[in-house]
TORLO-227180 format. One record per residue (C-alpha): x, y, z; residue number from 1. Coordinates in steps of 0.02 Angstrom, whole numbers, padded with zeros to 5 digits, always signed. Layout:
N
[[X,Y,Z],NUM],
...
//
This chain:
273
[[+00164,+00226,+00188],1],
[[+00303,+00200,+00312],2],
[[+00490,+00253,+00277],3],
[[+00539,+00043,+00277],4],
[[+00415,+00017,+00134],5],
[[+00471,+00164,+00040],6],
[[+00622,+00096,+00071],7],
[[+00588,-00073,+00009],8],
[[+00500,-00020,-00148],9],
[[+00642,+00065,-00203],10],
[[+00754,-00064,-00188],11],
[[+00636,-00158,-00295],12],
[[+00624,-00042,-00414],13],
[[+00821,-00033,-00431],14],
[[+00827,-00241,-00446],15],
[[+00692,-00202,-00603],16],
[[+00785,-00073,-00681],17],
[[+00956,-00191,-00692],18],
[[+00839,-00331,-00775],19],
[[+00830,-00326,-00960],20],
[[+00636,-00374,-00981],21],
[[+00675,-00420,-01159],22],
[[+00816,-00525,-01138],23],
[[+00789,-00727,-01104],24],
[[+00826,-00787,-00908],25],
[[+00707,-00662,-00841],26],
[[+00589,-00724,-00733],27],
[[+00466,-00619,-00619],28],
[[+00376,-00682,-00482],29],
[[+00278,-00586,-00326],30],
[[+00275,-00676,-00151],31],
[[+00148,-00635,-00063],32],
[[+00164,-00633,+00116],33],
[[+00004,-00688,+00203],34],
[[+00048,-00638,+00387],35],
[[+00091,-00475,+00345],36],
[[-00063,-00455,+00236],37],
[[-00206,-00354,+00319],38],
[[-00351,-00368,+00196],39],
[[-00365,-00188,+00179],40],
[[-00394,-00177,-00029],41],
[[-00289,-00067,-00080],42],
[[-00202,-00178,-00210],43],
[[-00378,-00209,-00265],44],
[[-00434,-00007,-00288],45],
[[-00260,+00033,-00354],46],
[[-00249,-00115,-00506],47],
[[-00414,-00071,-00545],48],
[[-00383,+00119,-00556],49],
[[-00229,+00089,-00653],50],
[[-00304,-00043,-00791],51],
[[-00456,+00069,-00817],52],
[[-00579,-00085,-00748],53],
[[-00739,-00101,-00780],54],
[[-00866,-00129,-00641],55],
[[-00879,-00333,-00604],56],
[[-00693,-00351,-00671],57],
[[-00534,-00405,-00553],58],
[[-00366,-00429,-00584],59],
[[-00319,-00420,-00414],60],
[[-00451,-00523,-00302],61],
[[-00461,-00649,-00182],62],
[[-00534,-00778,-00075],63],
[[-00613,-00756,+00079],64],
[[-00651,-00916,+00174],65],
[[-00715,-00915,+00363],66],
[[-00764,-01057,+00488],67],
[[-00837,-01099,+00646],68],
[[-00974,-00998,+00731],69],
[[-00993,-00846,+00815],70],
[[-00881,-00784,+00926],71],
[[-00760,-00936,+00905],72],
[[-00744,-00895,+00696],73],
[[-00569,-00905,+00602],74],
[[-00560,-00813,+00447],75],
[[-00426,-00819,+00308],76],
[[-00395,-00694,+00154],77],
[[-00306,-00751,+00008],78],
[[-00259,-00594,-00129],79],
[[-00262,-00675,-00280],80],
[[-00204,-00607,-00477],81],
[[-00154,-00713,-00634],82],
[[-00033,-00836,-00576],83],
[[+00062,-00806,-00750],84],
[[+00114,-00985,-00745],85],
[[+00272,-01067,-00828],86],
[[+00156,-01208,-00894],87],
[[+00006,-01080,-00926],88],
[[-00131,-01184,-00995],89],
[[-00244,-01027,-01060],90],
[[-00099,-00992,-01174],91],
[[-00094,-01185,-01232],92],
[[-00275,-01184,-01275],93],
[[-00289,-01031,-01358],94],
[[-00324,-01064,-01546],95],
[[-00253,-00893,-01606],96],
[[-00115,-00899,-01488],97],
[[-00183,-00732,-01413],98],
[[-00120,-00785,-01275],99],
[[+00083,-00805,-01249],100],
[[+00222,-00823,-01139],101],
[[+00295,-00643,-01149],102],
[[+00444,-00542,-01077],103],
[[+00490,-00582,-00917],104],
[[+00385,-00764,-00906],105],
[[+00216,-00661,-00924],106],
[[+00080,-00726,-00985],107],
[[+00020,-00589,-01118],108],
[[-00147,-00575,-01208],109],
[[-00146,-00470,-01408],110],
[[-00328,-00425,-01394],111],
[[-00301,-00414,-01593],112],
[[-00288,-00589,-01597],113],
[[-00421,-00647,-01472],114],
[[-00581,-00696,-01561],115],
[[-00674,-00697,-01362],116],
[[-00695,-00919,-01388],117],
[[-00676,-00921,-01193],118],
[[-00537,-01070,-01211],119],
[[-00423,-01002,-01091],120],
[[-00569,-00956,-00963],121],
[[-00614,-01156,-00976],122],
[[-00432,-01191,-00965],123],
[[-00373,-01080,-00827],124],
[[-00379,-01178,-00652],125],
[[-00405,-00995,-00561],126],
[[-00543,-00921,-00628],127],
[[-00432,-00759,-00669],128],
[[-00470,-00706,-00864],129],
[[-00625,-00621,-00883],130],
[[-00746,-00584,-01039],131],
[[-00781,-00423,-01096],132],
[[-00992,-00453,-01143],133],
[[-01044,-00277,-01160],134],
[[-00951,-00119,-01218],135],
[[-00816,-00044,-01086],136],
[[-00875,+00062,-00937],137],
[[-01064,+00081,-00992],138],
[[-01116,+00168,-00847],139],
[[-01002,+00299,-00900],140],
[[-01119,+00340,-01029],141],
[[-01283,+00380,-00951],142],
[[-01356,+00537,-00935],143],
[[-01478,+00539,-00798],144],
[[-01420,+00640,-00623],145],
[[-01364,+00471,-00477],146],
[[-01466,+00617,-00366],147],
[[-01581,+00723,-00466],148],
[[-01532,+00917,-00455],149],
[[-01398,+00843,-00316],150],
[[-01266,+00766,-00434],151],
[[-01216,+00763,-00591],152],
[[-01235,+00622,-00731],153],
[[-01102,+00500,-00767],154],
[[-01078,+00570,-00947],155],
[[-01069,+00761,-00870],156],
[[-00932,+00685,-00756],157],
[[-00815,+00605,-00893],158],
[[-00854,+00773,-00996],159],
[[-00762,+00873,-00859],160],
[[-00642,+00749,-00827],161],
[[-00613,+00788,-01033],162],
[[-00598,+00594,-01054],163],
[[-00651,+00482,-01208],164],
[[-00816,+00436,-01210],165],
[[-00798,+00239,-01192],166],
[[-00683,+00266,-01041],167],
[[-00703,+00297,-00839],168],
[[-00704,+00475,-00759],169],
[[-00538,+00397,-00663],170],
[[-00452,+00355,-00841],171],
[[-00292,+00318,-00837],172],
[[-00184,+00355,-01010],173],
[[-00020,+00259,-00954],174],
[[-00105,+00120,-00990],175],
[[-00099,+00135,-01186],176],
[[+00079,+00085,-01196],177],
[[+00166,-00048,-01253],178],
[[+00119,-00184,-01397],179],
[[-00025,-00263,-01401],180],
[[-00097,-00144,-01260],181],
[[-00274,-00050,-01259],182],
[[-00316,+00059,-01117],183],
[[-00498,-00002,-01088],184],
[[-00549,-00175,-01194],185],
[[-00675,-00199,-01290],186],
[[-00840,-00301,-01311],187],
[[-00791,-00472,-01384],188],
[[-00617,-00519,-01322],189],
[[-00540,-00566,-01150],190],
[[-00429,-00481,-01023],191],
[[-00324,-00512,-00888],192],
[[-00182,-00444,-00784],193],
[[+00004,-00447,-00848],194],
[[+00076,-00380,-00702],195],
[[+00054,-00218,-00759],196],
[[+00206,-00249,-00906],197],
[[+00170,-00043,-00941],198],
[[+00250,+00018,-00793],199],
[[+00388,-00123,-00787],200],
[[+00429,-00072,-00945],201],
[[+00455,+00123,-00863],202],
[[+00548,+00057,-00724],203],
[[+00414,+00045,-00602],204],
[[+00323,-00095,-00506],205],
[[+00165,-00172,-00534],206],
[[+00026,-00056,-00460],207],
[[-00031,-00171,-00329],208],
[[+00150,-00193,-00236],209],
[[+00163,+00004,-00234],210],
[[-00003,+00020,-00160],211],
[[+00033,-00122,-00029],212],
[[+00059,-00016,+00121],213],
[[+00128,-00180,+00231],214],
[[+00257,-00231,+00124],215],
[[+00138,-00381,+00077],216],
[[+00190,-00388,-00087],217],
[[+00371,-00429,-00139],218],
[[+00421,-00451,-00331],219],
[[+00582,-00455,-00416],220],
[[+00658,-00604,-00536],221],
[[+00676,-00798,-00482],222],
[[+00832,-00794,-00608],223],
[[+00920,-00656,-00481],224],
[[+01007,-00738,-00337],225],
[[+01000,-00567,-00237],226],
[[+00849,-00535,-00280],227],
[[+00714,-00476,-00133],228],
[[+00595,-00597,-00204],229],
[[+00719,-00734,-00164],230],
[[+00777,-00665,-00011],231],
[[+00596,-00696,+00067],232],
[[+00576,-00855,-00012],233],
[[+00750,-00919,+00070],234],
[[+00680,-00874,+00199],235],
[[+00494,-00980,+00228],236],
[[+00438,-01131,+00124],237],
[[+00318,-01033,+00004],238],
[[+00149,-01108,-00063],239],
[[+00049,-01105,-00236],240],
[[-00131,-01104,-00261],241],
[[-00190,-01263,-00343],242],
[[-00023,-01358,-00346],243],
[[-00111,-01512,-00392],244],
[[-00127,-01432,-00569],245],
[[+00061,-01419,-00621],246],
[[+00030,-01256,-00707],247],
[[+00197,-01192,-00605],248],
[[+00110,-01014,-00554],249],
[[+00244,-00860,-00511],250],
[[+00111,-00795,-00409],251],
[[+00182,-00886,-00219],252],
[[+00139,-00853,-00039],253],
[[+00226,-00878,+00124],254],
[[+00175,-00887,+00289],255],
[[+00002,-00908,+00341],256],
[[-00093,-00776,+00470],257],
[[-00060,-00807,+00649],258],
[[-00134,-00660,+00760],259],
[[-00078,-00725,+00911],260],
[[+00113,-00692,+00848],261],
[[+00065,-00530,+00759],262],
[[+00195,-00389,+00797],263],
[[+00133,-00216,+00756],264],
[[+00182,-00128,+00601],265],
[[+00227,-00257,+00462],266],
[[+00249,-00412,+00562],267],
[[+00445,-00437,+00563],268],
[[+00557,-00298,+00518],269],
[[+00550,-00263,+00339],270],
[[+00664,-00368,+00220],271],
[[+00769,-00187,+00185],272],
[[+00814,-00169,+00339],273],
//
C-alpha cells in the first residue's frame, strides 16, 4: 500500500468520524473509479474475510464482459456490491420489512425479521442479496483429511483456530456488533452487504476501500460538500448500473478503462495530494 493511499484512507476515515451515522442528512456513497481499477480482488478476498462468507456468497463481485477475438480482444471489469439505493425496491417488497433504509441511507437487513420469501431477490435489479439454503460454512464441519496423512480436516482446523463450530477457520468476531447483526447467517434467511455498518460504526471504512490498494474505491457522504467522495465526482460525470431502473443506487463509477492513457501507479495523482 503506497504512502498516497494511506494517505487518502485516512482522510476518509477523518470525514467518517465528523459524520454522525445516526443523525438524518447522512448520506454515504462509494465512487468507484474504473480507470484506476486493476481487477486484482482484493476487495473481493477482504469483504469476504471480514463478513465470515460462505463459499458461493459475494458481497463484493462483479462483471466481467470481453469482446472481439484473439489477439484483437477488449475486456472490461465492473466491481460490483449492493447499490444501497435511495428508492431500494428489496426493502419495498419485503413483507416483514426486514429490509430498511438504515443509518446513513443503508439499506439494512434484521435477519430476525426475514422469513427467507426471496421478495427482495425477485425485486432487486442487481442480483446482489443472496439465500442462505444450507447451514453456514458446512465444509467447516467435515472430518475427513483434504490430503490423507498430508493435511488436516476442516473440523481439526477450526478446532485449533478455537472457533465456533458453525463458523470458518478465518472467523472474524468484529462482525457480531451492532443491532440486528450475526456474524455468520443462518439457513433460512437472506444476506447482503451494508457497507460493512460494523466498522463505520468504529470509525473505520468499509473493508473493501481499505483493501483497495489503487485508491479505486472512494467513500465519504453526498450530504458533505468537502467530502472526497464529492471531490471525485466534481470532478468526472459518474455512472450507475441499471439507470433505467430509478432505484437511485449510491454505489457510482467514473471513468471508464483506457490503457492507452494509463499512467503508472494509480492513474492520476491521488485525490490527497
Amino acid at each position: 500500500m503506497t504512502e498516497d493511499t494511506r494517505s487518502l484512507d485516512s482522510e476518509m476515515r477523518a470525514e467518517l468520524e465528523k459524520a454522525n451515522l445516526e443523525a438524518d442528512g447522512v448520506n454515504l456513497s462509494m465512487v468507484i473509479d474504473l480507470q484506476r481499477c486493476t481487477g486484482c480482488a482484493a476487495c473481493n478476498i477482504g469483504c469476504a474475510q471480514e463478513n465470515n462468507l460462505q463459499e458461493g456468497v459475494a458481497y463484493s463481485s462483479r462483471i466481467i464482459e470481453t469482446d472481439g477475438e484473439f489477439p484483437d480482444v477488449s475486456y472490461e471489469y465492473t466491481p460490483t456490491l449492493c447499490n444501497q439505493c435511495d428508492d431500494a425496491p428489496c426493502a419495498e417488497g419485503c413483507p416483514t420489512s426486514a429490509l430498511y433504509d438504515g443509518e446513513g441511507g443503508i439499506t439494512m437487513h434484521d435477519h430476525e425479521k426475514c422469513i427467507g420469501c426471496k421478495a427482495c431477490m425477485i425485486n432487486c435489479p442487481y442480483d446482489e442479496i443472496h439465500l442462505n439454503k444450507e447451514d453456514p460454512h458446512p465444509k467447516w464441519e467435515r472430518t475427513e483429511a483434504v490430503i490423507e496423512d498430508g493435511t488436516a480436516s476442516p473440523a481439526a482446523v477450526t478446532e485449533a483456530a478455537e472457533v465456533d463450530e458453525s463458523a470458518p477457520a478465518y472467523y472474524n468476531p468484529n462482525r457480531e456488533v451492532g443491532d440486528h447483526e450475526h456474524p455468520t447467517r443462518y439457513k433460512g434467511v437472506v444476506e447482503k452487504c451494508n457497507f460493512c455498518v460494523h466498522r463505520l460504526n468504529e470509525g473505520e471504512l468499509p473493508r473493501c476501500v481499505e483493501e483497495c490498494p489503487c485508491e479505486a474505491r472512494i467513500f465519504g457522504d453526498l450530504n458533505d460538500p468537502d467530502s472526497k467522495a464529492n471531490e471525485v465526482l466534481g470532478r468526472y460525470n459518474p455512472d450507475v448500473l441499471k439507470e433505467e431502473q430509478g432505484t437511485e443506487p449510491s454505489v457510482k463509477y467514473v471513468r471508464d478503462y483506457n490503457g492507452g492513457s494509463y499512467e503508472r501507479g494509480t492513474g492520476e495523482p491521488g485525490l490527497a495530494d
